[in-house]
N, C-alpha and C positions, 0 to 999 in steps of 0.2 A: 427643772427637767422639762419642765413644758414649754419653756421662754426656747431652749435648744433646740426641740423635737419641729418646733415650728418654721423655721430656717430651710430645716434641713427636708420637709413635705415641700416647700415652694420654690426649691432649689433641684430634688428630685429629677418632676415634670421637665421644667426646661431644657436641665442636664439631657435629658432623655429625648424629647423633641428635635434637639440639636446632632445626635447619632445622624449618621447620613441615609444608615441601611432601615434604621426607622422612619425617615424621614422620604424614602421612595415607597415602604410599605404604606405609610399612610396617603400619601396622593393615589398609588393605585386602589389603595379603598374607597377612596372617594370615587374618582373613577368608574370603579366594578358597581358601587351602590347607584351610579347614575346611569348606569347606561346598562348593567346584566338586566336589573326589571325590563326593560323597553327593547332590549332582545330577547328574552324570553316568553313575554308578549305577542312580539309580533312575530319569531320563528321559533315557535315552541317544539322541544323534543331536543333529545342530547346530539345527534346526526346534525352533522353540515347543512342546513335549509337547500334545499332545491332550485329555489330563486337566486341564489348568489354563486351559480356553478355556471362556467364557461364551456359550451362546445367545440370544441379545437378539431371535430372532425372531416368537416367540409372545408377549411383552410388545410390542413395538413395533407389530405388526398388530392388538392389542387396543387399544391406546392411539388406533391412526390411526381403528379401528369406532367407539370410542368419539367420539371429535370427528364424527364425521359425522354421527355418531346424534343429537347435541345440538347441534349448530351452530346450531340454529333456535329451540331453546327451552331451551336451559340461562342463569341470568341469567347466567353469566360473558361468557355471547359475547354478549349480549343489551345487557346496561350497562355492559360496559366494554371487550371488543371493537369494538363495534358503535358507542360514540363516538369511539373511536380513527379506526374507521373513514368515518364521517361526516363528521370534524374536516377527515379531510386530504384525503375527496373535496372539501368544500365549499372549501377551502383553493388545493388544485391548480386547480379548475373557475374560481373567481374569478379567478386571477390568469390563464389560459387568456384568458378571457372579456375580460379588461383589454386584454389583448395584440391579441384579435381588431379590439376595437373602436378603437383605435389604429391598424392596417393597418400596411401595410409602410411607409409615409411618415412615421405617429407614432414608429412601435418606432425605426425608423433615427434619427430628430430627437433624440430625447429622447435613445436610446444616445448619443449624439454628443456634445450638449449636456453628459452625466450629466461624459463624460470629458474635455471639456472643461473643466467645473467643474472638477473636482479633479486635475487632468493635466496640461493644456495640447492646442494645438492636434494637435499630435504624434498624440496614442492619440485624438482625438475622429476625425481621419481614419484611422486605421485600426478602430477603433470604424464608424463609418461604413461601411468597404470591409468589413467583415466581415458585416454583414448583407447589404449588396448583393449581397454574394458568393453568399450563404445562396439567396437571389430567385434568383438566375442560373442557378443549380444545377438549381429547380426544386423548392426543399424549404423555402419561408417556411411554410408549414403546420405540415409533420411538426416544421421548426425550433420552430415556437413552443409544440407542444404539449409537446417534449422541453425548455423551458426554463422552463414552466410548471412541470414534476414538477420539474426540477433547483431551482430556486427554493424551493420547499419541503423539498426534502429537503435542500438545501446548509444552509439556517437551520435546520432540525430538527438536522443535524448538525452543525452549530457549535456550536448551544445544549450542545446531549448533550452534546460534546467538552469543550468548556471549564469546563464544570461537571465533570465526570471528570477533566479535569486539573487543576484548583483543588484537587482533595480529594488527590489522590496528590502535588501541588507543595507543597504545605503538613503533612502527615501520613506519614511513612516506615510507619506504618504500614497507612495504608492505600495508600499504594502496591504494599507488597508483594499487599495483597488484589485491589486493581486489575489487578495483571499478568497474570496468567490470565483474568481477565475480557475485557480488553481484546485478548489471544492467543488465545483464544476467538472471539471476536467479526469479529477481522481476516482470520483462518488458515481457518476456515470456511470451504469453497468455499459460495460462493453457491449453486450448481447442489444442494449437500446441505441450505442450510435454505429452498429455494424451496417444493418439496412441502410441509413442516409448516406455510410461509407459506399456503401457495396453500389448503391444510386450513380453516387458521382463519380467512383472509379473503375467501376465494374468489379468483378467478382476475380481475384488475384495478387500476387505481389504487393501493390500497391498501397491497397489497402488493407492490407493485413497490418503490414509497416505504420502506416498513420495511427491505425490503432491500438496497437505496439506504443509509439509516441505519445498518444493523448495520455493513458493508461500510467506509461513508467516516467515522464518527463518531472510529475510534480514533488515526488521526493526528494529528486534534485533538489528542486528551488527552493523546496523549506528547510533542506540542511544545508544548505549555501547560503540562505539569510539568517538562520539561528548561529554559523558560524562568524560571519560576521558582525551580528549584533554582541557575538557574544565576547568580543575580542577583548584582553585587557586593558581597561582605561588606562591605568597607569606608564604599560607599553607605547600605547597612543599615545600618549602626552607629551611623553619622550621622543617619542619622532616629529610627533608636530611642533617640538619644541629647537627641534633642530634645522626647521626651515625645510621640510619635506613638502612636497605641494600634494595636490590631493591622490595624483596620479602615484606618485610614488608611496602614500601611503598604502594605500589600496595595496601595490604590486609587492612592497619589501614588508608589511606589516599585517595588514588585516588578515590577507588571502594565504601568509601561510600560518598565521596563529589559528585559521580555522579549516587546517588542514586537516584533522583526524574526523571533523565533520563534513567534509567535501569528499573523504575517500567511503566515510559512510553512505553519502547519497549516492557516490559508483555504487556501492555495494547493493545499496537498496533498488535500485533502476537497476542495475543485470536481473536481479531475482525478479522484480514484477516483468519483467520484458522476457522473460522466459518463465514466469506464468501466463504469458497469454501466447503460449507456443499452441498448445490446445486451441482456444478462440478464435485465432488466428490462421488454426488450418480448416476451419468451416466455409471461413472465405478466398480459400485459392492458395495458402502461404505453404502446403505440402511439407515433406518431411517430418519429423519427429512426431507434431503434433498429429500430422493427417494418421500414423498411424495408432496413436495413443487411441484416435475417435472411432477409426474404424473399428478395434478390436474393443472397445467399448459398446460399441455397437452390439456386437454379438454378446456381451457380458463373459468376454475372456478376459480375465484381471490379470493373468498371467501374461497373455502379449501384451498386453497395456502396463503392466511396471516392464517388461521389457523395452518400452521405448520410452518411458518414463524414466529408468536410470538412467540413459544418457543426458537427458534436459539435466536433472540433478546435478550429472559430473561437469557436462559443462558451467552450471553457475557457481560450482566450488572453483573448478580452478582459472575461469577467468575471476572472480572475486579474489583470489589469492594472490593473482601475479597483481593485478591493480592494485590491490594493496601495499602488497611490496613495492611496487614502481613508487607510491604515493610516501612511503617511508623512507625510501631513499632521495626523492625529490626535497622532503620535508626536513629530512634530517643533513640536507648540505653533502648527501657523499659523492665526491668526483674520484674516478680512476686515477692513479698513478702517473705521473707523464713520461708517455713513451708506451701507455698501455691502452688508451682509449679506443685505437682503431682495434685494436686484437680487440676488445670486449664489446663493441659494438659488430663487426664484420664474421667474425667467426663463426656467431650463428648462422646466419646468411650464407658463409661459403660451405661448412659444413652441411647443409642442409642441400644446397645446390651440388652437391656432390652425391650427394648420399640419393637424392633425385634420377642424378644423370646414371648412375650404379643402377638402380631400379627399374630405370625405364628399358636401358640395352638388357635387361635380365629379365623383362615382363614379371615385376615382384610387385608394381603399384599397385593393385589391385589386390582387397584382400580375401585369403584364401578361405575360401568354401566351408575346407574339412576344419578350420579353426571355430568354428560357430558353435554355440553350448545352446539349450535351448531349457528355459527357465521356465516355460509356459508352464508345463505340466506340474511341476513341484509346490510353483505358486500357487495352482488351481485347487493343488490338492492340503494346502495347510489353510488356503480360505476355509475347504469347506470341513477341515476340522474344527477349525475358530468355531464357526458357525453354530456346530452340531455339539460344541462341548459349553459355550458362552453365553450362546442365545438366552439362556432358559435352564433352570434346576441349578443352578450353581449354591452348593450348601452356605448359608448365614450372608454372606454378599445378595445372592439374589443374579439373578442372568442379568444383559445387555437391556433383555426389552422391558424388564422391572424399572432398571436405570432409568429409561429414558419417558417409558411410564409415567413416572413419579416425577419425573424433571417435567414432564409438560401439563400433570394435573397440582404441583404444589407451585412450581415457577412461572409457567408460560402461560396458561389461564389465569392466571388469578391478575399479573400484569395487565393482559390483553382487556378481561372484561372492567377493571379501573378504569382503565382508558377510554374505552367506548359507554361505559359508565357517565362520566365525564360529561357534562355538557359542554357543546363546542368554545361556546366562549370562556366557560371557565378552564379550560384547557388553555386558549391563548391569556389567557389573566397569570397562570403557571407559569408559562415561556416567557410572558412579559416582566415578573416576578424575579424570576430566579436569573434570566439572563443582563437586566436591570440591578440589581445585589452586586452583580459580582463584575460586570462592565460599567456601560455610559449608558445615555439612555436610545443613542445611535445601536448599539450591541441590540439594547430589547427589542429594536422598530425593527431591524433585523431578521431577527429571532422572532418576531411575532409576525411580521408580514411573509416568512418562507414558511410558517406553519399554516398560515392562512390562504396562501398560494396553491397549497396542499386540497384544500376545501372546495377552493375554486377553481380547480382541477376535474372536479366529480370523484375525486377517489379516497373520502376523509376516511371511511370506516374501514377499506382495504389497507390506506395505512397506518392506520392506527397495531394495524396486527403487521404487520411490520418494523412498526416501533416496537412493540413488545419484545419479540425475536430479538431486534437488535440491541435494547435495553440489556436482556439476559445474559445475552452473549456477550456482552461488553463486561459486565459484571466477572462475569467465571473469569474472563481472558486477563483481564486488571489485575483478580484475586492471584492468581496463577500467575499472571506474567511479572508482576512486583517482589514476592517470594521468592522465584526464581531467579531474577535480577541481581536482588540483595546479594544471594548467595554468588553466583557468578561475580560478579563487582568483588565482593571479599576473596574467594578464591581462583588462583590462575589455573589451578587445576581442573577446579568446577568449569571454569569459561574453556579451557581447551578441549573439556567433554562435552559442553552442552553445541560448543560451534559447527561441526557437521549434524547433529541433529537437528536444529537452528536451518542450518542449510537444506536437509530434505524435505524438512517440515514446509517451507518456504518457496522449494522450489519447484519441490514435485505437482504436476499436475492436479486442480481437485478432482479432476472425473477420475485421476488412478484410484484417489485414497474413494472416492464418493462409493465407489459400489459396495467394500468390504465395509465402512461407516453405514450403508444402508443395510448390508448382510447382520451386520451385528447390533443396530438399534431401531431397525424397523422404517418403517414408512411416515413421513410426518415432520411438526415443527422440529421434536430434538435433534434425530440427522442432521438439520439446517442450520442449528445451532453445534452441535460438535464441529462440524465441516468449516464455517466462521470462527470458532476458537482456532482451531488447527491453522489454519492459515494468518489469521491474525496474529498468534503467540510468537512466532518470533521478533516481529518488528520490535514488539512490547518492552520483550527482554535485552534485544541490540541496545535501542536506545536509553531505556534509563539507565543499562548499567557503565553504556559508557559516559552517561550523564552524571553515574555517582563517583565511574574511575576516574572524571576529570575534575574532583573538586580539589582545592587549593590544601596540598600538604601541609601548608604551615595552618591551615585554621585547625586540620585534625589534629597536627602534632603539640598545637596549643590547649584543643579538649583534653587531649590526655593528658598532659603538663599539669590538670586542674582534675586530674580523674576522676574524669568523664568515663562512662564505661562502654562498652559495645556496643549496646541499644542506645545510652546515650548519644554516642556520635553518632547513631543513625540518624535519631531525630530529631538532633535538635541542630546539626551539624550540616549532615552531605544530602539528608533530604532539601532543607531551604536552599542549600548551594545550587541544587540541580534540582533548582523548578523549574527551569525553561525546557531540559530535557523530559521531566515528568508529564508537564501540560503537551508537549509535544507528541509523548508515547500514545497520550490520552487522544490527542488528536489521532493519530495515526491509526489505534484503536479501531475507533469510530468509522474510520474511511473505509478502514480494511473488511470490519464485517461487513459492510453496508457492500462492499464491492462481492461477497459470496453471497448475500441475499438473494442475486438470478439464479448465481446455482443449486441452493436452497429451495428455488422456486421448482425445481426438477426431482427432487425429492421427497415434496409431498409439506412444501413449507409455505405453498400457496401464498395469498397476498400479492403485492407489487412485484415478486420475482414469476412468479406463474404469469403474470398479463405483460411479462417485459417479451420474456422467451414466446409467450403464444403470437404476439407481435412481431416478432421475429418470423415465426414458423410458417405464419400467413401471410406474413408481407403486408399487413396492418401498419403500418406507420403508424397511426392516430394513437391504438392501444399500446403500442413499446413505447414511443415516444411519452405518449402523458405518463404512462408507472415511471418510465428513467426519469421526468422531469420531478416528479414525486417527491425518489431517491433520492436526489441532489437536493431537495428543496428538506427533506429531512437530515439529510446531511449536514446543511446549512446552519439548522436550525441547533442539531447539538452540536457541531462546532461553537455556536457563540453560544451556548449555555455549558461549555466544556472549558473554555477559554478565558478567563482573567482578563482583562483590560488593565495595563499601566498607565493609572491616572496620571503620573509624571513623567511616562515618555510623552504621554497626549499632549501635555501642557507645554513640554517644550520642543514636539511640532510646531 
């Protein structure tokens, strides 16, 4: 017994040394043991040291002198801001102008017709009912001006998108370069690069559109390189095995096997690009949004979902017809021959007809006495919510118990861990966890955009930042993964959850923001319900089309071996669609981080209150360092959210 027992103690250790994920824990131990003593030493206390903070505010207010001072006569703003900016007024204005002279009889026709062509009768009448709707409301105007900007910015953002995912789908290395670009670009709250927009383009058009682009461009690019990473080898083999060159693979093979991911990042880029219809009308973009703000303004909730359904119906039913065009493209169907022109022209002439009828009749314009007025009814079931929900609700407990409880058992207890924390053992964590689970380029990463954070001046404001956004990621996971499951199993569940999916997603947060602060008070929870609500649907698109898209024959094989329900979740369609998983997670992430500003308006203070006050002031220095913050938190749980394929790396 003893001769055996001996072997097997000096065989143990080694075994165990040789683990990879022990074997990064133990150098960071060495590590932390050599070098936390002699930071704790010399900058004693859990707080970012003093001495190692950068002031960025006498650069940042020379840089904002500087742009004002040459906006008018420097050539950079002169010939190549200035066609930037002429391209996409001329651009917005024409198609404004297309729309006006169409009336509400053209726009509705043709809408109809468009989804008819490629639909069926189905989406052409609700096509239809959606502009009607738009007239009844009282907002065909404000509608058409905010679908005039969305139209140019959705194509400006498609283009962006899928060119940036071409280059990171087909290049691992420039994927890695793209990632931070693209976290950058998403993570941003809008509300911190408006100001340096608003600098360089003035206050209008212009730059509404760019911000519009920064904001919806990068969904594109990661489901246009998830699609094409994600193409089947086996397909690929077979065309490169037939002497296909690289061009042609690309155009007959990849780009349409990763078609139902390409028609997802349309999908995903209309709804954030008309989430910033709101944002967007603070800086000149008028319509929809300008009136959603103003009636916000006065705390009418009722004129503000008034203009707030319209953004909704527009991002359902241009997400519908794209879709459709994307299934029909995908799935090879060509017209009849001898039918083509009729199916392509007919809407067109019918429409130019129905046009030319309206205008000799003066019908373009819509009527007056059609107008319903929603204000009042809405006003008055908020402040029934209110009066019945708030507060005394039997065995539940009211709204403000909820959120109560949700910020003295969840959001404190997070927040004060964190600042708990001493600084460097907080980067030893990110070094830790993002090291395990990537390279150790991931941890440098990951521990240099938290440490970026420090040296920013603002570790303790985001620290309560991270908290928020810690929780909220939490719920929205819990929630959005449950809900997926079920959607992915039934096509019933997914044809119910998909317009609520769609308002959740596209309505305005300042509509939902008032009755969320009516019903859970003033504080971090608002700022966390408000961040679930708008992050939940991405959650659920993606994985559950990540779980509809795994390989029938592997389920049809679990069950062959019966495998049970739960079985093939787990052991089956989750591993299948971890790309889609790690991606929701990502997505997650970006997305609460991106309601964080307006969190910051609701009493969730932190980096969202110093982005907006920056803003309010014309502070550069204070929006700019919180947004840089954000990103840099962003950043930071992107690669501690993110797996590294050690064998794509390797054969980079």
């Amino acid at each position: 017994m003893a001769t055996l027992s001996v072997p097997a103690s000096r065989t143990g250790a080694p075994r165990l040394l040789k683990n990879r994920a022990v074997g990064k824990l133990l150098l960071l131990a060495l590590v932390a043991a050599v070098l936390a003593p002699w930071a704790a030493t010399r900058w004693p206390g859990a707080t970012w040291p003093h001495a190692l903070t950068v002031d960025l505010t006498q650069p940042l207010a020379t840089a904002s002198d500087w742009v004002i001072d040459n906006r008018d006569s420097h050539p950079l703003f002169l010939y190549f801001f200035g066609y930037i900016s002429d391209a996409v007024v001329l651009s917005v204005r024409a198609v404004y102008l297309t729309l006006l002279a169409g009336g509400w009889i053209g726009v509705t026709v043709f809408g109809a017709l468009v989804a008819w062509r490629v639909a069926g009768v189905r989406l052409a009448a609700g096509t239809a009912a959606a502009f009607l709707a738009c007239g009844a409301l009282g907002m065909w105007v404000p509608t058409m001006q905010t679908l005039a900007l969305m139209v140019v910015a959705v194509l400006a953002s498609v283009l962006l998108g899928t060119l940036l995912g071409l280059a990171a789908g087909l290049s691992d290395r420039l994927d890695r370069a793209l990632r931070p670009v693209l976290d950058t670009m998403q993570v941003l709250p809008a509300f911190a690069y408006l100001l340096p927009v608003v600098l360089v383009f003035g206050i209008g058009v212009p730059a509404a559109v760019l911000a519009t682009v920064v904001y919806a461009a990068p969904p594109m690019a990661r489901l246009t390189s998830l699609g094409l990473r994600a193409a089947d080898a086996g397909v690929m083999e077979a065309v490169e095995s037939l002497g296909a060159t690289f061009r042609q693979r690309l155009l007959t093979a990849r780009l349409p096997l990763a078609r139902k991911e390409l028609m997802l990042g349309v999908n995903q880029t209309i709804m954030m690009a008309l989430s910033m219809a709101v944002i967007a009308s603070m800086i000149g973009a008028g319509g929809l949004g300008d009136r959603v703000y103003q009636a916000l303004a006065s705390v009418d909730v009722g004129a503000a979902l008034a203009a707030g359904i319209p953004i909704v119906l527009l991002a359902i039913v241009l997400d519908r017809v794209t879709a459709a065009v994307g299934e029909r493209l995908g799935a090879g169907t060509e017209p009849a021959p001898g039918h083509t022109a009729a199916r392509w022209y007919v809407p067109a002439a019918v429409t130019a007809a129905v046009v030319l009828i309206g205008r000799l009749t003066d019908t373009l314009t819509w009527p007056g006495a059609w107008v319903a007025d929603i204000a009042a009814p809405v006003n008055t079931a908020k402040d029934w919510m209110v009066d019945h929900l708030y507060s005394g609700v039997p065995v539940v407990g009211g709204t403000a118990d909820w959120a109560a409880h949700f910020t003295t058992w969840v959001l404190d207890p997070i927040r004060g861990g964190l600042q708990w924390l001493p600084w460097w053992g907080l980067l030893l964590i990110v070094a830790a966890v993002s090291w395990l689970i990537g390279t150790w380029r991931t941890a440098l990463t990951a521990t240099l955009a938290m440490a970026a954070i420090g040296v920013l001046g603002v570790w303790k404001t985001s620290l309560d930042t991270l908290s928020q956004v810690l929780a909220a990621v939490a719920v929205t996971l819990v929630i959005g993964f449950g809900t997926a499951v079920a959607a992915a199993r039934s096509a019933r569940c997914e044809r119910i959850l998909r317009p609520v999916l769609d308002v959740c997603q596209t309505m305005p947060q300042f509509v939902y923001l008032i009755p969320v602060v009516a019903l859970f008070g003033v504080g971090r929870a608002p700022a966390a319900a408000a961040a679930v609500i708008y992050a939940l649907p991405a959650v659920i698109r993606i994985v559950s089309q990540g779980l509809r898209q795994v390989d029938p024959g592997a389920l049809e094989a679990a069950r062959s071996l019966g495998a049970t329900s739960a079985q093939q979740l787990r052991q089956v369609q989750l591993p299948l669609a971890r790309r889609a998983l790690l991606l929701a997670v990502n997505q997650c992430v970006v997305l609460v981080l991106a309601v964080v500003v307006v969190g910051g308006l609701v009493g969730g203070g932190a980096l969202g209150y110093n982005v907006v006050f920056g803003l309010a002031q014309g502070d550069l220095a204070t929006g700019l360092v919180a947004g840089a913050a954000i990103v840099c938190l962003g950043l930071m749980l992107d690669r501690v959210t993110q797996p590294t394929d050690r064998r794509a790396r390797k054969g980079a």
